[in-house]
C-alpha positions in Angstrom: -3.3 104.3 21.5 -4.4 102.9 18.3 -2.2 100.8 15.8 -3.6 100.0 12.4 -1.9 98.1 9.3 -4.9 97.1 7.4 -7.5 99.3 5.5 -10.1 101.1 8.4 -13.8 100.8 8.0 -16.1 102.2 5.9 -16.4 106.4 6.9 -13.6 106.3 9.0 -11.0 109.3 9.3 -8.3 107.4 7.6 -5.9 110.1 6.6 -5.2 113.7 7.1 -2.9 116.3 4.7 -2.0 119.9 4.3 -1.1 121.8 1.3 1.3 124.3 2.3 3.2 127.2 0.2 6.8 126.2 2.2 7.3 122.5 3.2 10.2 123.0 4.9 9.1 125.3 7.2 6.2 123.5 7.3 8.4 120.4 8.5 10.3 122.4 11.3 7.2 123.8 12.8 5.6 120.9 13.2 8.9 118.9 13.8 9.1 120.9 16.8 5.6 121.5 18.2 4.3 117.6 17.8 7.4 115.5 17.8 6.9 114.2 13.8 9.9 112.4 12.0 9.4 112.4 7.9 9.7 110.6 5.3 9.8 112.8 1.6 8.2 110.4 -1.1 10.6 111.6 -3.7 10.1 113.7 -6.7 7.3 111.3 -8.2 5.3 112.7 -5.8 6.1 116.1 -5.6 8.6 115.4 -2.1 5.0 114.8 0.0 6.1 114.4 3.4 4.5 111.5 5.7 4.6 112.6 9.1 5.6 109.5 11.2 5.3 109.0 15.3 6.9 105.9 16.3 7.9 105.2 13.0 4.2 104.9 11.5 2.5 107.1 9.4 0.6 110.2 11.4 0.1 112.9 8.5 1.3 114.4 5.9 2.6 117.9 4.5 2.7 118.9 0.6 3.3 121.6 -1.8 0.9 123.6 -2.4 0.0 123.5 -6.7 0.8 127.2 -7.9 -2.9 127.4 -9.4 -3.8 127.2 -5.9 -1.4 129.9 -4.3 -4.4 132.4 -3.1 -6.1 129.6 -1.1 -5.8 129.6 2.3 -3.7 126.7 3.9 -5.8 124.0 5.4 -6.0 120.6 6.6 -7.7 117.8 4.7 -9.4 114.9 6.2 -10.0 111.6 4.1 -13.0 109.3 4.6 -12.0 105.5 4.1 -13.9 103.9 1.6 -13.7 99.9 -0.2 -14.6 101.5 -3.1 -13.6 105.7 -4.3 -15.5 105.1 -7.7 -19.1 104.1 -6.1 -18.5 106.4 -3.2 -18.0 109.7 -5.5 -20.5 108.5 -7.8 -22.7 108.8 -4.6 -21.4 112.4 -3.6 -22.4 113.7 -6.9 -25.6 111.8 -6.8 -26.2 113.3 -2.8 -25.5 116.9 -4.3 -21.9 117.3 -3.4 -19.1 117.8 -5.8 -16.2 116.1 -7.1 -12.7 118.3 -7.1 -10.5 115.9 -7.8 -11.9 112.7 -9.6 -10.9 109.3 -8.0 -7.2 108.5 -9.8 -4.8 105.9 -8.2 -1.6 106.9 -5.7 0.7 104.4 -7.2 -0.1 101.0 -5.1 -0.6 102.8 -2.0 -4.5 103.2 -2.7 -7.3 105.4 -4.9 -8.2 108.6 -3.8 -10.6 111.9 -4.6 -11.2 115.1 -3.3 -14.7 116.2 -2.6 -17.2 119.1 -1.0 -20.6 118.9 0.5 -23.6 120.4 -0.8 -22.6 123.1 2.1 -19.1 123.1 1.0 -16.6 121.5 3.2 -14.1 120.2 1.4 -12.7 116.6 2.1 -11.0 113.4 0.4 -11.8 109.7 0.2 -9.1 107.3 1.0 -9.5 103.7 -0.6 -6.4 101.5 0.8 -4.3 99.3 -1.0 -0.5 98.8 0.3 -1.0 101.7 2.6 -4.0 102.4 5.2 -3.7 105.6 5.8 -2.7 106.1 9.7 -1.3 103.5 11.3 -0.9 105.6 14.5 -3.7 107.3 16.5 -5.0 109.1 19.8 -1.6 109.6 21.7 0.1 112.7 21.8 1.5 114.0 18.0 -1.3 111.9 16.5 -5.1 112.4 14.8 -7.7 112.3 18.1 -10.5 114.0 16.4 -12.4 115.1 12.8 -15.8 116.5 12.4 -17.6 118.7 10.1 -19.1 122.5 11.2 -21.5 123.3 8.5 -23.9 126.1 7.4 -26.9 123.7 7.2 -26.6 120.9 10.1 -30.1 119.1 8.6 -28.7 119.0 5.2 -25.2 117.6 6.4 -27.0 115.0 8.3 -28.8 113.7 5.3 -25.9 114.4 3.4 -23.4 112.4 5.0 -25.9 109.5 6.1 -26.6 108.9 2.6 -23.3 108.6 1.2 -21.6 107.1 4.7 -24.3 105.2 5.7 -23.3 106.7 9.1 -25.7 105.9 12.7 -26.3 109.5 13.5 -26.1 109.7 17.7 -27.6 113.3 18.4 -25.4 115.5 21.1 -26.9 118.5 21.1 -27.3 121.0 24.2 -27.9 124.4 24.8 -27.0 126.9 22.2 -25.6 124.1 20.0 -26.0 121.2 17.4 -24.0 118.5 17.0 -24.2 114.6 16.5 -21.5 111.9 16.6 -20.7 110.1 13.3 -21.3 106.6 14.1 -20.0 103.6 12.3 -21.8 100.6 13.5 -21.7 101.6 18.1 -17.9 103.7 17.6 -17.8 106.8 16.7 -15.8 108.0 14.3 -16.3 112.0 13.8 -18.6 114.6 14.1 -21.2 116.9 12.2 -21.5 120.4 14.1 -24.2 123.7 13.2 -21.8 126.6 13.0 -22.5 128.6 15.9 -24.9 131.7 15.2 -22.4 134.3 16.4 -19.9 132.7 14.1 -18.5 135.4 11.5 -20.1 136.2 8.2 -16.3 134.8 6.8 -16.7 131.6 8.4 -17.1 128.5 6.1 -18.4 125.1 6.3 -15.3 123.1 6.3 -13.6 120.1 8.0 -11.5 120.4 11.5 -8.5 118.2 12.8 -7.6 117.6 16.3 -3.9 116.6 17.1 -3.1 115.4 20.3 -0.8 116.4 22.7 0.4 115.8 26.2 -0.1 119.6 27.5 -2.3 122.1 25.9 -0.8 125.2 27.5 2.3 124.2 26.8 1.4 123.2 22.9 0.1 126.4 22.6 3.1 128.5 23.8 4.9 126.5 21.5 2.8 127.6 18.6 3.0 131.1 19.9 6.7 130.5 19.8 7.0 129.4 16.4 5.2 131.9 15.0 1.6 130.4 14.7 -1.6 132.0 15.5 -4.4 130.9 18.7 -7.8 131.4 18.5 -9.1 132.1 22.2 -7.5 130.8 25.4 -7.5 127.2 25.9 -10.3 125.4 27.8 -11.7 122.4 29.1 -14.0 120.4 27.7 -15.2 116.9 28.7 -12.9 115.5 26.1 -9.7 117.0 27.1 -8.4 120.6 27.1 -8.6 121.6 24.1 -7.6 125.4 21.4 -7.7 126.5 18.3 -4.7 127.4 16.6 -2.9 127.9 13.2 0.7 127.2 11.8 2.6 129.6 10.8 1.5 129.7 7.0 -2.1 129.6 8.1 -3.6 126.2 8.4 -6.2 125.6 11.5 -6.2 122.9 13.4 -7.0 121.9 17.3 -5.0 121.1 20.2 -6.5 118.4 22.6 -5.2 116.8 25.7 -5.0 113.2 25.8 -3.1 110.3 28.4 0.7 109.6 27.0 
């Protein structure tokens, strides 16, 4: 388990969203599937929803902008940073692009959306009054992030540039993949999309939830209406499977100790 009430470092996986056509059922599915309690920010910001587990902040849900109805539900992931204005100054200057420009959150902190050369869409995070998480690797929390892209070389220079990130290869057979270091912990990962993956597949950004049982997460999402992606399977990491909610939006399903 991980408590945090001050800013994390540099890079770190600070904050995760989603952007979701109906918030309320939105709320109950996840209400239900991984325990989440929330707490609607009010009409100043469009009733956001922050997920809470223990009563601190795990996530958050929000409606989705009607220019933005025909894009597919996902989930963002938010890089801290100590300073959003020098960081997306370096995206832009790196070759990625700026979405959303960096714009303050009331005092809770600075933020901007951003893609990679490659595309993956993701935000930057720069704390004030609130950190981001405060809760993390126990069931109904963030375990996991990490980037699959379309050029794995060019998101390694990418990423090291504008993260300063130690790069810590874990590649194997078939498969590419490093570990996003910051300082000796890692914080996230940069995977090559596999070579059999579909011509529809994206570069993009991928959140792992915990949760006590993955079988039984994953007959809950079947229950609720939500979509799996292949049978679940171990991994060194925990047992782990791909789902989606019920409007759409991907995430992963990972074992880990109560």
């Amino acid at each position: 388990m991980v408590f945090r009430d001050t800013p994390w470092p540099e890079g770190t996986p600070s904050w995760v969203d989603v952007m979701v056509p109906d918030v309320s059922r939105a709320v109950a599915f996840y209400r239900a599937l991984l325990g989440w309690r929330f707490e609607d920010q009010g009409e100043e910001y469009g009733h956001y929803q922050i997920a809470t587990v223990e009563g601190r902040s795990a996530a958050a849900l929000g409606p989705k902008p009607p220019d933005l109805a025909d894009v597919p539900s996902t989930w963002t992931t938010y890089l801290a940073v100590t300073d959003v204005d020098k960081s997306a100054a370096k995206i832009t200057e790196a070759g990625g692009t700026l979405l959303i420009p960096p714009g303050d959150v009331g005092e809770s902190g600075r933020m901007a959306l951003a893609a990679d050369p490659a595309g993956a869409v993701f935000g930057l995070w720069q704390a004030k009054e609130n950190p981001g998480l405060q809760i993390a690797n126990v069931p109904g929390t963030l375990v996991w992030n990490e980037c699959m892209t379309s050029d794995f070389e060019g998101g390694k220079a990418f990423y090291g540039e504008v993260f300063g990130y130690r790069l810590e290869d874990m590649s194997g057979d078939g498969f590419s993949y490093v570990t996003l270091n910051v300082g000796d912990r890692p914080v996230g990962g940069l995977g090559a999309l596999p070579a059999d993956a579909p011509e529809s597949a994206v570069s993009h950004w991928a959140t792992y939830f915990g949760v006590a049982d993955t079988d039984a997460a994953v007959a809950k999402v079947r229950e609720l209406g939500g979509t799996l992606f292949g049978e679940p399977h171990d991994s060194p990491y925990g047992r782990m499977a791909q789902v989606a909610d019920d409007q759409g939006a991907r995430f992963t399903v990972i074992s880990v100790e109560t």
